[in-house]
PDB file of N, CA, C and O in Angstrom:
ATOM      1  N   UNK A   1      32.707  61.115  34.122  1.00  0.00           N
ATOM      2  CA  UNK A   1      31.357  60.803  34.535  1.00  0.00           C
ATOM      3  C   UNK A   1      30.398  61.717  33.798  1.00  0.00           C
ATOM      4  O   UNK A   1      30.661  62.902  34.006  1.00  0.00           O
ATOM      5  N   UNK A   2      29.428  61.526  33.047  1.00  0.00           N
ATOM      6  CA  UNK A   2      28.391  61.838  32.077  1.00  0.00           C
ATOM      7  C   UNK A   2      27.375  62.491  32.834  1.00  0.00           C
ATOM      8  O   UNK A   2      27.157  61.865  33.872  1.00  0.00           O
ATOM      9  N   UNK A   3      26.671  63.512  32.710  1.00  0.00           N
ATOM     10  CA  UNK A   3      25.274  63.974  32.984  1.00  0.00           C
ATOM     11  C   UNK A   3      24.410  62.768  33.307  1.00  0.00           C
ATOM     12  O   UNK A   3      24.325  61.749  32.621  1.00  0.00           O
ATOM     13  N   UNK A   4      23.709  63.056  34.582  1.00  0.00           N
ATOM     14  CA  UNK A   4      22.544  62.076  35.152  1.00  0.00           C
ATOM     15  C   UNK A   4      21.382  62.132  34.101  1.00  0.00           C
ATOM     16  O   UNK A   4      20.957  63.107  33.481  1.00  0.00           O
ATOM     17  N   UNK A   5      20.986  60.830  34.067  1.00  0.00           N
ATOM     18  CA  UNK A   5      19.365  61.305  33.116  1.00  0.00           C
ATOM     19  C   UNK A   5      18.482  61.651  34.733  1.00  0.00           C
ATOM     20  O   UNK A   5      18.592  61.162  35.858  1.00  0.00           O
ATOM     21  N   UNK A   6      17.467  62.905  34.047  1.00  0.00           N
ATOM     22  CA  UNK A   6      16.449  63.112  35.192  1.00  0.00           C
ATOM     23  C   UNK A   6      15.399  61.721  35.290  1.00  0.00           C
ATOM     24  O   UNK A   6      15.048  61.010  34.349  1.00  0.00           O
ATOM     25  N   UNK A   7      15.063  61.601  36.599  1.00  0.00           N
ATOM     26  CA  UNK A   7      13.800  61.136  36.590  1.00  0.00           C
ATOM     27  C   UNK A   7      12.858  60.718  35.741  1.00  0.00           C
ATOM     28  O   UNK A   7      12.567  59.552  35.473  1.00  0.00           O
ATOM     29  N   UNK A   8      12.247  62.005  35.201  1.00  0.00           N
ATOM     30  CA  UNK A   8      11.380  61.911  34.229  1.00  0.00           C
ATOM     31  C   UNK A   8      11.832  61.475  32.622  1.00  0.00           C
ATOM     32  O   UNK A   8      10.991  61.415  31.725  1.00  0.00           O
ATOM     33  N   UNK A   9      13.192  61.200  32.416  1.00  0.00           N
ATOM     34  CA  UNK A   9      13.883  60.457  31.832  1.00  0.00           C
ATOM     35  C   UNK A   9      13.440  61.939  30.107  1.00  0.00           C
ATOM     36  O   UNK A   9      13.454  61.567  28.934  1.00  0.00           O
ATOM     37  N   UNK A  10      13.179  63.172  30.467  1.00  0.00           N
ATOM     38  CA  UNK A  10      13.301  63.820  29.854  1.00  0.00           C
ATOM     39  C   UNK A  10      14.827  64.209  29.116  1.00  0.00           C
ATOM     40  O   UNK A  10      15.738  64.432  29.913  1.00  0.00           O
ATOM     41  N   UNK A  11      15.148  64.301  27.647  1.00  0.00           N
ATOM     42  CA  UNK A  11      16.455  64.133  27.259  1.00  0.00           C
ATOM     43  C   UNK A  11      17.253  63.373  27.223  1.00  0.00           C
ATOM     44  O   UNK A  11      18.436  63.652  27.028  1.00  0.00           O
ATOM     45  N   UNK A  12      16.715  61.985  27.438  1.00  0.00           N
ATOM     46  CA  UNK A  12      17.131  60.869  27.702  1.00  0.00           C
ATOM     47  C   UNK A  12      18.486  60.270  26.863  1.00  0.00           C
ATOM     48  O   UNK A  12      19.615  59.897  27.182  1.00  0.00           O
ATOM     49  N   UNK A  13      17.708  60.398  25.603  1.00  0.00           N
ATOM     50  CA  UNK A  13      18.607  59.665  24.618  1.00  0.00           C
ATOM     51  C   UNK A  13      19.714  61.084  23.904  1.00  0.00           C
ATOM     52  O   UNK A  13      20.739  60.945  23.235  1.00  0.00           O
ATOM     53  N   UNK A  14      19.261  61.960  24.204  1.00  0.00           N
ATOM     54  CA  UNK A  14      20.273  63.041  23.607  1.00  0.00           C
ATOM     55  C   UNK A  14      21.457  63.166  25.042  1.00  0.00           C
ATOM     56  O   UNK A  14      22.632  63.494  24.872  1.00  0.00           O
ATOM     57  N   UNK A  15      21.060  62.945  25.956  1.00  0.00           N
ATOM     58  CA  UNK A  15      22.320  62.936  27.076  1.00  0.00           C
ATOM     59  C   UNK A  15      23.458  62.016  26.881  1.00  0.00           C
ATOM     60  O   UNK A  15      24.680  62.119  26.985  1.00  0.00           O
ATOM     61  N   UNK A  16      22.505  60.939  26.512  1.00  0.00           N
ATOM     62  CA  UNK A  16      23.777  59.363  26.396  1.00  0.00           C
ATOM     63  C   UNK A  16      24.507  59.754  25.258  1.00  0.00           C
ATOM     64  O   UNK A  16      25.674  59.361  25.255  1.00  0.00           O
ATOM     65  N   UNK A  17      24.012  60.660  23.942  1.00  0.00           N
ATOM     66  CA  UNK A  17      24.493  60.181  22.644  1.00  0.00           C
ATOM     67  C   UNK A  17      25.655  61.690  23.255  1.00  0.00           C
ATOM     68  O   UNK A  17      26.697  61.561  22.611  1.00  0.00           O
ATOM     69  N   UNK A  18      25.765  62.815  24.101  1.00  0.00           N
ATOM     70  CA  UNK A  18      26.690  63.042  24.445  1.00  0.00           C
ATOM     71  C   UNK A  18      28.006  62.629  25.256  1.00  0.00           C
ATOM     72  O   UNK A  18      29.150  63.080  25.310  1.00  0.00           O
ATOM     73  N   UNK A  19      27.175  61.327  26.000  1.00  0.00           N
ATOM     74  CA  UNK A  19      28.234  61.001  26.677  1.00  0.00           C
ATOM     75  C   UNK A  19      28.297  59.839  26.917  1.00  0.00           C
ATOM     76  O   UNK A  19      28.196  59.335  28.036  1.00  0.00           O
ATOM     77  N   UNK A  20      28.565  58.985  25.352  1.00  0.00           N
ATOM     78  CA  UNK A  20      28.383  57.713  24.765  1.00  0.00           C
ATOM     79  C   UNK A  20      29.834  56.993  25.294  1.00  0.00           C
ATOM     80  O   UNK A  20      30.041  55.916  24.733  1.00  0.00           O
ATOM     81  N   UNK A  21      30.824  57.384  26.232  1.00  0.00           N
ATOM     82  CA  UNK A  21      31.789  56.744  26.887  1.00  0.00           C
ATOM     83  C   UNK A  21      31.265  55.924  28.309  1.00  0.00           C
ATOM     84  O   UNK A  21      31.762  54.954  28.880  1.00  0.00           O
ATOM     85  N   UNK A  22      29.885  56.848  28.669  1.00  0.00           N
ATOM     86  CA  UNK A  22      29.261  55.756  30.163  1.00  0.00           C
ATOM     87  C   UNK A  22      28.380  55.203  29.792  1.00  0.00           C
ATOM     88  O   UNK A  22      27.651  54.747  30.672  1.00  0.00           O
ATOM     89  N   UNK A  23      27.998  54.963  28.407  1.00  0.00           N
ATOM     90  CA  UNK A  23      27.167  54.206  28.222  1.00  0.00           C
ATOM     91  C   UNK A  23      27.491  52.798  27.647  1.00  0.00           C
ATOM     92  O   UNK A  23      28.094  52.781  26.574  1.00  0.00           O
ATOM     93  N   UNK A  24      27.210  51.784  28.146  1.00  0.00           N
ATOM     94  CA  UNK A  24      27.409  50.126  27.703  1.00  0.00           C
ATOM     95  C   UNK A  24      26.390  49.496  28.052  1.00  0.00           C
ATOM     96  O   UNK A  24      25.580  49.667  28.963  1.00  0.00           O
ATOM     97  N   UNK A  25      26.544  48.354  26.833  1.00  0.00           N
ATOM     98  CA  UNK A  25      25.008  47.451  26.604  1.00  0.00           C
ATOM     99  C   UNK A  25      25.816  46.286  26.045  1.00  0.00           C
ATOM    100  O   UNK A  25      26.910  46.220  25.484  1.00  0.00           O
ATOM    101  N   UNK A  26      24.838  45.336  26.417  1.00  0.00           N
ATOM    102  CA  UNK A  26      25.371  43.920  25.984  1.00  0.00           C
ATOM    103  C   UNK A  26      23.958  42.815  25.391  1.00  0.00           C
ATOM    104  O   UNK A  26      22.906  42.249  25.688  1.00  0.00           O
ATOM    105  N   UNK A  27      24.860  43.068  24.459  1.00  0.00           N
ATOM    106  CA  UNK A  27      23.999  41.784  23.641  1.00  0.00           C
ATOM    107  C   UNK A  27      22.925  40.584  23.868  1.00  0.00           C
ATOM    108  O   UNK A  27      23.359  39.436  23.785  1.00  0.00           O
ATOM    109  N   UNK A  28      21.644  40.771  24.131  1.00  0.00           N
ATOM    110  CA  UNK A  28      20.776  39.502  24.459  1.00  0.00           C
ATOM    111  C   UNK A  28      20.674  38.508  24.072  1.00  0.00           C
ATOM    112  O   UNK A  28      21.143  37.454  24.501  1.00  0.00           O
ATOM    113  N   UNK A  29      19.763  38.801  22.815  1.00  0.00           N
ATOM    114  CA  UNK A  29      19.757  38.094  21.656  1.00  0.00           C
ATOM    115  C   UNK A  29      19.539  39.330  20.758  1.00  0.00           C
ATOM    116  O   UNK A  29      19.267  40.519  20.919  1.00  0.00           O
ATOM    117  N   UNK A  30      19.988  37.807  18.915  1.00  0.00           N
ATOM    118  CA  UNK A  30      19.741  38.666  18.177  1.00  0.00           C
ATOM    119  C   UNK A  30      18.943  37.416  17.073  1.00  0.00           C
ATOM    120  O   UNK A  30      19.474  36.311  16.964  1.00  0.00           O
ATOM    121  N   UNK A  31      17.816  37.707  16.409  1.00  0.00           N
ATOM    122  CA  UNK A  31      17.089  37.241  15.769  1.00  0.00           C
ATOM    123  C   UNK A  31      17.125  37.393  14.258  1.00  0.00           C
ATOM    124  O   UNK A  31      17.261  38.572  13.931  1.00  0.00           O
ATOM    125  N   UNK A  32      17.036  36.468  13.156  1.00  0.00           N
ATOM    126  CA  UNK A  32      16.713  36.616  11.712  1.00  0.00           C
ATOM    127  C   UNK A  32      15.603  36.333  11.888  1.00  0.00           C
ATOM    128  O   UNK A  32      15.173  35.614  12.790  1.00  0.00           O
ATOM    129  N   UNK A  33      14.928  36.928  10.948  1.00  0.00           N
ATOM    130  CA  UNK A  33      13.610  35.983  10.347  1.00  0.00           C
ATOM    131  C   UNK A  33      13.506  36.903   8.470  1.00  0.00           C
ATOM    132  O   UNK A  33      13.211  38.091   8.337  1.00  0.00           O
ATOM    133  N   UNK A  34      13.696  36.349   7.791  1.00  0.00           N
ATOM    134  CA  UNK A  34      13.803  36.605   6.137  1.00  0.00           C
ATOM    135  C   UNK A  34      15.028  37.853   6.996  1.00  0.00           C
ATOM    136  O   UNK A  34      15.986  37.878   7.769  1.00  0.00           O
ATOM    137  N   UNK A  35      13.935  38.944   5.994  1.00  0.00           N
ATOM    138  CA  UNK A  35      15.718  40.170   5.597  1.00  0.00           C
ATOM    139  C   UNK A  35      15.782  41.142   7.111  1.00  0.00           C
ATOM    140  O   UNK A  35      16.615  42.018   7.345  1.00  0.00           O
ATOM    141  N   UNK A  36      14.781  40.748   7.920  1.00  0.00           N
ATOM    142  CA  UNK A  36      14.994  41.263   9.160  1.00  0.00           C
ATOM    143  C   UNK A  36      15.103  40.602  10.313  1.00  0.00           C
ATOM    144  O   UNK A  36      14.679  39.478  10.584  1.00  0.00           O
ATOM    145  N   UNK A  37      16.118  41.898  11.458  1.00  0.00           N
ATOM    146  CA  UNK A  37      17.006  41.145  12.151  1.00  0.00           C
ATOM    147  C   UNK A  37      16.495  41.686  13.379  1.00  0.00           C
ATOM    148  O   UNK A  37      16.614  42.909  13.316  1.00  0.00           O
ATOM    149  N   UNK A  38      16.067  41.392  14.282  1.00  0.00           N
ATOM    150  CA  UNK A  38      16.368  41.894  15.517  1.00  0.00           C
ATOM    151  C   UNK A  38      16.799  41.661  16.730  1.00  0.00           C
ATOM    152  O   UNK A  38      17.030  40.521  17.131  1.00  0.00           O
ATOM    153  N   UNK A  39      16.997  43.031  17.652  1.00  0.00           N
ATOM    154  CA  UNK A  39      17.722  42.598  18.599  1.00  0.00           C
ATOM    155  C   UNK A  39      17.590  42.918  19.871  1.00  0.00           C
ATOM    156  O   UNK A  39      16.905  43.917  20.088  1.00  0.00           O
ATOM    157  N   UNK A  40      18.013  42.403  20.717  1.00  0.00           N
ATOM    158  CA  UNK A  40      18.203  43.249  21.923  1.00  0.00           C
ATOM    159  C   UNK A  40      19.009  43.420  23.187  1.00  0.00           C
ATOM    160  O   UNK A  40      19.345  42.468  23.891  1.00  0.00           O
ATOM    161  N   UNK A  41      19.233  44.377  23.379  1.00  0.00           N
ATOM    162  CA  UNK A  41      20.628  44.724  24.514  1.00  0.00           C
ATOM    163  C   UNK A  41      19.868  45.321  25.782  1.00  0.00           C
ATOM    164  O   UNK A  41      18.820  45.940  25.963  1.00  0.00           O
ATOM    165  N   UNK A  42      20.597  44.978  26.336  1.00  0.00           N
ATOM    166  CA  UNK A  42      20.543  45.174  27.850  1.00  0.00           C
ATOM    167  C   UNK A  42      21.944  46.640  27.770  1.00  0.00           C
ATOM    168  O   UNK A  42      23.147  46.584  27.512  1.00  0.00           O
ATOM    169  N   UNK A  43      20.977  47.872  28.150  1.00  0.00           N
ATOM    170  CA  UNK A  43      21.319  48.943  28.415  1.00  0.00           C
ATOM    171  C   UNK A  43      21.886  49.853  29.936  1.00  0.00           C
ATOM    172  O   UNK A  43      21.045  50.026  30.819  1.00  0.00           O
ATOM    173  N   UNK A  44      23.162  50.330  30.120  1.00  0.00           N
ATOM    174  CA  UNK A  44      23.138  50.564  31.192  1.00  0.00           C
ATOM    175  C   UNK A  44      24.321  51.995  30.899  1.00  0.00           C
ATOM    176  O   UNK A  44      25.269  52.093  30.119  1.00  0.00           O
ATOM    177  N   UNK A  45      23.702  53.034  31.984  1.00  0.00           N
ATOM    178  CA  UNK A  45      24.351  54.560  31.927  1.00  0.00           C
ATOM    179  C   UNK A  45      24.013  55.219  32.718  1.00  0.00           C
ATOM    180  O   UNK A  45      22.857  55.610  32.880  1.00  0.00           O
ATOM    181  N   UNK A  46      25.080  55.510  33.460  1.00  0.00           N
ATOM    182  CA  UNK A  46      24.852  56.515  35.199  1.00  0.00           C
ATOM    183  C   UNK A  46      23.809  56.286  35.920  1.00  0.00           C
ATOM    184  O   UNK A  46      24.249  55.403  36.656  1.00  0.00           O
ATOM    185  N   UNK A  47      22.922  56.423  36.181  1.00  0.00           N
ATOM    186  CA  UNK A  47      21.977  55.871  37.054  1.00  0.00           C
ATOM    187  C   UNK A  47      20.577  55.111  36.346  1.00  0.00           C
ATOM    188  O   UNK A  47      19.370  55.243  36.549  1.00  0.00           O
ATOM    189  N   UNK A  48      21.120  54.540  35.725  1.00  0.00           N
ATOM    190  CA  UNK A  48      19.826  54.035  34.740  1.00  0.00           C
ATOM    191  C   UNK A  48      20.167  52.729  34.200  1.00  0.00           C
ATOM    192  O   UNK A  48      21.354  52.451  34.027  1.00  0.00           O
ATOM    193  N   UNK A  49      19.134  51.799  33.881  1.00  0.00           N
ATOM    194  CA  UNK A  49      19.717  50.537  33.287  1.00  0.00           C
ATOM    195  C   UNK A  49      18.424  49.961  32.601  1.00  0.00           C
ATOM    196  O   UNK A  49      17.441  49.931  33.341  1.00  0.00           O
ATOM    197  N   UNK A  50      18.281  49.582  31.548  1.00  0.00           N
ATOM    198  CA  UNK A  50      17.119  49.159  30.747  1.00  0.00           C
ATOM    199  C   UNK A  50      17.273  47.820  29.621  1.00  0.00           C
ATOM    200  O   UNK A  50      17.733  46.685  29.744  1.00  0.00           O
ATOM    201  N   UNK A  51      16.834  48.343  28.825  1.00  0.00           N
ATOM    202  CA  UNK A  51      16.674  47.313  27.239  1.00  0.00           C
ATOM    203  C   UNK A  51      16.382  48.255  26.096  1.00  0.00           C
ATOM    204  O   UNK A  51      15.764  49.308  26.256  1.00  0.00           O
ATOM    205  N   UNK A  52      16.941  47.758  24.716  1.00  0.00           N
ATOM    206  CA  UNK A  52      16.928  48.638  23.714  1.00  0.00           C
ATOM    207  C   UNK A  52      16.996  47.625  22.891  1.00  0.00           C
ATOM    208  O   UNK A  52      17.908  46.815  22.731  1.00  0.00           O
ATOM    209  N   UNK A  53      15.345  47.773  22.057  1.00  0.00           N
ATOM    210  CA  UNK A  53      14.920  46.505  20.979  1.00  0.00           C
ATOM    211  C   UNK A  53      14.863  47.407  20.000  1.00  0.00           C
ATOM    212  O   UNK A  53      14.317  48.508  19.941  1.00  0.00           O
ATOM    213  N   UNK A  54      15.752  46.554  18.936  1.00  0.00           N
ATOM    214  CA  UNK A  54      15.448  46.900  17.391  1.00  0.00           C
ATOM    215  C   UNK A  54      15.236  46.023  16.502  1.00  0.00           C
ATOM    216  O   UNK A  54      15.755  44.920  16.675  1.00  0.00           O
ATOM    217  N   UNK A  55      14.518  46.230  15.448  1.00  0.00           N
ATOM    218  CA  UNK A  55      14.546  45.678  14.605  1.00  0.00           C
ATOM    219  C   UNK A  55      15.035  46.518  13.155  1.00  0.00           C
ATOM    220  O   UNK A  55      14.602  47.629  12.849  1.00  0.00           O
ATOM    221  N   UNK A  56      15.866  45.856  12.478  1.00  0.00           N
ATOM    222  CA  UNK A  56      16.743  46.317  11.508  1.00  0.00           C
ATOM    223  C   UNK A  56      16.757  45.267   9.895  1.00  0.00           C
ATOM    224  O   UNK A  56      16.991  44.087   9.632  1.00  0.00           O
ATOM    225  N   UNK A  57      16.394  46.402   9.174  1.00  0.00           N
ATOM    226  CA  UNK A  57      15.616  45.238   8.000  1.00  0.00           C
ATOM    227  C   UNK A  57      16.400  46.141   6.766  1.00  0.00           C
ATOM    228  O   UNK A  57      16.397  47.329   7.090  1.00  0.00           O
ATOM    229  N   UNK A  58      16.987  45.939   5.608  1.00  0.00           N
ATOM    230  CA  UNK A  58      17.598  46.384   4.575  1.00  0.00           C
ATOM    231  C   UNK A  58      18.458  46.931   4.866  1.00  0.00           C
ATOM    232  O   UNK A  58      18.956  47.431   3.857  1.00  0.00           O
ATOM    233  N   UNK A  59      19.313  47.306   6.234  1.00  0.00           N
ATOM    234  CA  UNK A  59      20.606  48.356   6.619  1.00  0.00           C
ATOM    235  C   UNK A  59      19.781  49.248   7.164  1.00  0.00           C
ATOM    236  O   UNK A  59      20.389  50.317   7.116  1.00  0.00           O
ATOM    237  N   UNK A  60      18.458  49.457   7.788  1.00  0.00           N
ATOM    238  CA  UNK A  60      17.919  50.253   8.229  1.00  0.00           C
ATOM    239  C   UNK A  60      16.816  50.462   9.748  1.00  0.00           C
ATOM    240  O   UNK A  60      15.712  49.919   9.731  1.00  0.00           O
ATOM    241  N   UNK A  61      16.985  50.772  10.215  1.00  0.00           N
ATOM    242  CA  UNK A  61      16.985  50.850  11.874  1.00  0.00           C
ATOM    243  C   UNK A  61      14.933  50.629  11.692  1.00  0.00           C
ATOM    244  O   UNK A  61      14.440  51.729  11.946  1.00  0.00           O
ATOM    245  N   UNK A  62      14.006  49.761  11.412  1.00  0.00           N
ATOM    246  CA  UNK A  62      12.302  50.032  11.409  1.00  0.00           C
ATOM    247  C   UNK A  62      11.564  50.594  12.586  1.00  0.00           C
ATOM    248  O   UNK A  62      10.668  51.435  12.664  1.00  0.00           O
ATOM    249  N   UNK A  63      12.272  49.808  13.571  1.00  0.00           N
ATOM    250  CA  UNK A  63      11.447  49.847  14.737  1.00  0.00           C
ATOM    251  C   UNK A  63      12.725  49.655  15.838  1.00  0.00           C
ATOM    252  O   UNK A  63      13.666  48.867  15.744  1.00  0.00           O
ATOM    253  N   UNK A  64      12.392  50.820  17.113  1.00  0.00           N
ATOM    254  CA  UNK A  64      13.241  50.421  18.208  1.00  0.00           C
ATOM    255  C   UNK A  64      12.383  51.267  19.102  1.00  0.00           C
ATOM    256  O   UNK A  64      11.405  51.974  18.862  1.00  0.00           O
ATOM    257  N   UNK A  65      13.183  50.924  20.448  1.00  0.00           N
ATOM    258  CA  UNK A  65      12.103  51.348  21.497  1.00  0.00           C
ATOM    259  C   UNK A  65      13.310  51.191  22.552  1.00  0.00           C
ATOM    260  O   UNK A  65      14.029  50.221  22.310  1.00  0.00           O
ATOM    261  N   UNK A  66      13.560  51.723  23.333  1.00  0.00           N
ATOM    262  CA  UNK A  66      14.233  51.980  24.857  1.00  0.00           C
ATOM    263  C   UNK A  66      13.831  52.517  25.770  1.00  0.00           C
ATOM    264  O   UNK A  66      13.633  53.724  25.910  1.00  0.00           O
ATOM    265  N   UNK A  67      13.584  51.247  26.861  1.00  0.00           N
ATOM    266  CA  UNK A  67      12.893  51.217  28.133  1.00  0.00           C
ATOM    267  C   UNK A  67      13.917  51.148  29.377  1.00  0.00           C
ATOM    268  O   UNK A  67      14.477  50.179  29.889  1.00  0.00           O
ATOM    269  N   UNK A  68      13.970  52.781  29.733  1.00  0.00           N
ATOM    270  CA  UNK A  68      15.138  53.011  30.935  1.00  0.00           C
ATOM    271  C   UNK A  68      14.673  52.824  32.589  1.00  0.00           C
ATOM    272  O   UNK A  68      15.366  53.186  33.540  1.00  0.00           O
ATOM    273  N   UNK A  69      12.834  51.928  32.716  1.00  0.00           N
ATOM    274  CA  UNK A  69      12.995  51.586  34.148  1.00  0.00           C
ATOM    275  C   UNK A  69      12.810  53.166  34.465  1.00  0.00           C
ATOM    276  O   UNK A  69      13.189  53.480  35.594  1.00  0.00           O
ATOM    277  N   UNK A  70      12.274  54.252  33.635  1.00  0.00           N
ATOM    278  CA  UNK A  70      11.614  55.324  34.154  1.00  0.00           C
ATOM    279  C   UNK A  70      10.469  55.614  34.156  1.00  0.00           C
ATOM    280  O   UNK A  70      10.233  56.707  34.671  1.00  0.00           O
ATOM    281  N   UNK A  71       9.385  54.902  33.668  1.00  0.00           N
ATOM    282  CA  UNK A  71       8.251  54.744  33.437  1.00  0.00           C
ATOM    283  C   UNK A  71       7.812  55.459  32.195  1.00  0.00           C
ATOM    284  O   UNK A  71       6.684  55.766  31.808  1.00  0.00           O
ATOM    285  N   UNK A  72       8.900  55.628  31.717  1.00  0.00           N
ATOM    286  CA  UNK A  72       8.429  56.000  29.849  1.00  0.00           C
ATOM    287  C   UNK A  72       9.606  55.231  29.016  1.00  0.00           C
ATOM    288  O   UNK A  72      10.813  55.134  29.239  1.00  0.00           O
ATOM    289  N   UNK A  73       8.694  54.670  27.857  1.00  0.00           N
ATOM    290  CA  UNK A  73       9.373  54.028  27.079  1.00  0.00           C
ATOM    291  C   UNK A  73       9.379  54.961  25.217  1.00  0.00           C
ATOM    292  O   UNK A  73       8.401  55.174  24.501  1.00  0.00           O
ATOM    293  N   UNK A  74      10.685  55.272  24.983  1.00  0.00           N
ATOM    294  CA  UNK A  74      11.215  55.918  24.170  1.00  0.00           C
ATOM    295  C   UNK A  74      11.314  55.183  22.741  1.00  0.00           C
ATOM    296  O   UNK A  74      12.040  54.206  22.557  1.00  0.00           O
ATOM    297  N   UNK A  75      10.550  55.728  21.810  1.00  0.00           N
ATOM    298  CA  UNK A  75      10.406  55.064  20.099  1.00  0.00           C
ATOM    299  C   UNK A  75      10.661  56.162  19.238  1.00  0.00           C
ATOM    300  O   UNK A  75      10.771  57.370  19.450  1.00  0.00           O
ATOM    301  N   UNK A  76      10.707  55.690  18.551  1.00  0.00           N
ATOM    302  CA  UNK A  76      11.387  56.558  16.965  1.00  0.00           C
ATOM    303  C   UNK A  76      10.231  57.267  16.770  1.00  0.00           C
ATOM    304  O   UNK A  76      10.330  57.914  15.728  1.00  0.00           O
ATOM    305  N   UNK A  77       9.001  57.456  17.410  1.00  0.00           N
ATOM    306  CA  UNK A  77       7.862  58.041  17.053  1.00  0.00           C
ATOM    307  C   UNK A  77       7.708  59.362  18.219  1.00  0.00           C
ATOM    308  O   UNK A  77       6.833  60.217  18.075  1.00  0.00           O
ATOM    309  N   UNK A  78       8.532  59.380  19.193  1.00  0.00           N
ATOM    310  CA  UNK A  78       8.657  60.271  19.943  1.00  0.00           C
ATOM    311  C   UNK A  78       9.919  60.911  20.495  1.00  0.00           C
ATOM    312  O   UNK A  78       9.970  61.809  21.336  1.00  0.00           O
ATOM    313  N   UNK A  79      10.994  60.263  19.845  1.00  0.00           N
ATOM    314  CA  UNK A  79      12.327  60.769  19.629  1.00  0.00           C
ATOM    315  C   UNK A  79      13.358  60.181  18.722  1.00  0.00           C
ATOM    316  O   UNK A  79      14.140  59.259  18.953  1.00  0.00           O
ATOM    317  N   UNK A  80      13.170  61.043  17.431  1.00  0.00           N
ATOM    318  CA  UNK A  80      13.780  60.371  16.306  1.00  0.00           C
ATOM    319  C   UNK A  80      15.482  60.167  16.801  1.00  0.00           C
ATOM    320  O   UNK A  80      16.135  59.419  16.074  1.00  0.00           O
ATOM    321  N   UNK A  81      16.278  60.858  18.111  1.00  0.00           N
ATOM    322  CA  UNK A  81      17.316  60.680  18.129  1.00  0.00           C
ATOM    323  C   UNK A  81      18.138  59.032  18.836  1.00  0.00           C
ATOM    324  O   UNK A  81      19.252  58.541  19.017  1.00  0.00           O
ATOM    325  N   UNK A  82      16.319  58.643  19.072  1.00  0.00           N
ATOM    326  CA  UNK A  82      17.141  57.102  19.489  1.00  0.00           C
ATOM    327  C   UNK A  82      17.717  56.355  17.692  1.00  0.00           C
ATOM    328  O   UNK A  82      18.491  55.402  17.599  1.00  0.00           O
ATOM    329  N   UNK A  83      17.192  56.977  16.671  1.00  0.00           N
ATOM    330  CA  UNK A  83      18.070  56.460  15.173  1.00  0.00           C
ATOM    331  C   UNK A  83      19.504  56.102  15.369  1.00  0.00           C
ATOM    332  O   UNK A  83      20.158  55.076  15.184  1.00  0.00           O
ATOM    333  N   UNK A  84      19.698  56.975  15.688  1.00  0.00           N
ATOM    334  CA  UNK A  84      21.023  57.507  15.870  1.00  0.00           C
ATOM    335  C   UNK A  84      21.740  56.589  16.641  1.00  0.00           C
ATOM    336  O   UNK A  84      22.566  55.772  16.235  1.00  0.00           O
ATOM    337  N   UNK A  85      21.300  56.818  17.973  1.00  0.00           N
ATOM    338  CA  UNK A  85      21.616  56.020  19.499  1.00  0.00           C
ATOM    339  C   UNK A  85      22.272  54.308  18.380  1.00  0.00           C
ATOM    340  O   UNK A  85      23.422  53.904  18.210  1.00  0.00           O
ATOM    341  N   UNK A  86      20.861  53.711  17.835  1.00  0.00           N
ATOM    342  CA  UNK A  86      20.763  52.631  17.666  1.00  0.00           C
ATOM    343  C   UNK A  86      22.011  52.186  16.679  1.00  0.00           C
ATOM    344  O   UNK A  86      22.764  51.239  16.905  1.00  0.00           O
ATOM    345  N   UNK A  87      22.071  53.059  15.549  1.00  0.00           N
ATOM    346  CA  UNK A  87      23.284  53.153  14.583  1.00  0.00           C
ATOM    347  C   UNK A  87      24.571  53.054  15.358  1.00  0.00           C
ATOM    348  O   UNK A  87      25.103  51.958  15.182  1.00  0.00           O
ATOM    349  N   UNK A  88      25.269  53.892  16.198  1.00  0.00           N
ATOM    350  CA  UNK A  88      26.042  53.817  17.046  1.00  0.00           C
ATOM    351  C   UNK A  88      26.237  52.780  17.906  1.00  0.00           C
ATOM    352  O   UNK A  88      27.403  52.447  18.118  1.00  0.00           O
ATOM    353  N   UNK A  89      25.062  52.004  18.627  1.00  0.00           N
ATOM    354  CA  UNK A  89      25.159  50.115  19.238  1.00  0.00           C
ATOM    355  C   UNK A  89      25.627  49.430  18.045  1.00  0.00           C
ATOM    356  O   UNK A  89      26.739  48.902  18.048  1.00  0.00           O
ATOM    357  N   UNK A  90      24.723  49.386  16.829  1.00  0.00           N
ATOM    358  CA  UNK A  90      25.140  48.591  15.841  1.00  0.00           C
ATOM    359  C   UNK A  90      26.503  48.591  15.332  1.00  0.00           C
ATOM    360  O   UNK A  90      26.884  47.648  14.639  1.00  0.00           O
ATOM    361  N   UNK A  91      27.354  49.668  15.644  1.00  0.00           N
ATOM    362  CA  UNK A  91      28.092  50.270  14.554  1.00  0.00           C
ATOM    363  C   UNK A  91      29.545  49.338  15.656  1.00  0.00           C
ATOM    364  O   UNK A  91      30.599  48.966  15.142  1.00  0.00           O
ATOM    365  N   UNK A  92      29.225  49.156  17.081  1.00  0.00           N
ATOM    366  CA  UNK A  92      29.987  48.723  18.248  1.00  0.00           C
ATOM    367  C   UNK A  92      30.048  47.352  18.296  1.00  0.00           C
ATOM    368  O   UNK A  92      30.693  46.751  19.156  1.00  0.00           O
ATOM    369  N   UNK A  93      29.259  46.692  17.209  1.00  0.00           N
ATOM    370  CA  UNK A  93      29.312  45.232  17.453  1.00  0.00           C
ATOM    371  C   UNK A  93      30.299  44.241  16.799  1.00  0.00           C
ATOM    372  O   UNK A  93      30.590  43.081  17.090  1.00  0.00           O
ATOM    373  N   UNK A  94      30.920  45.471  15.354  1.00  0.00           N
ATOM    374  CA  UNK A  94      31.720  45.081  14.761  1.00  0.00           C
ATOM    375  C   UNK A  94      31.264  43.714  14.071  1.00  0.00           C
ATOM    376  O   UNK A  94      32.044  43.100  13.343  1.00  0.00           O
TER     377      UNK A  94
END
């Protein structure tokens, strides 16, 4: 069992990417349009459950955003470690 995210959903995405065994997400949809793709999963980890939209254009993560239902929503503009997070979903879809 993985560290709780707090409340304030502070450390959010660096908790899960430690303890990326309680974390699972499932596939919504996933969209083309020309060379970009996006997507989105339905996110869920210890007491938390959300959505995690990306869009992914040349092999490269543009835009994502994860909304954990804490009243802050998490972007690559305020925590570059959801990159990462997102690489690791992608990397699970085989």
């Amino acid at each position: 069992m993985g560290k709780s995210i707090p409340a304030s959903g502070a450390g959010a995405i660096r908790i899960i990417l430690k303890n990326k065994k309680d974390f699972h997400f499932d596939l919504r949809s996933k969209e083309q349009e020309g060379t970009r793709t996006s997507y989105i999963f339905d996110v869920f980890y210890e007491n938390v459950s959300g959505t995690l939209n990306m869009a992914v254009e040349d092999g490269e993560i543009r835009i994502a955003a994860m909304n954990l239902g804490l009243g802050k929503v998490i972007t690559l503009s305020n925590d570059e470690n959801l990159r990462k997070l997102g690489t690791y979903v992608l990397s699970q879809l085989g």
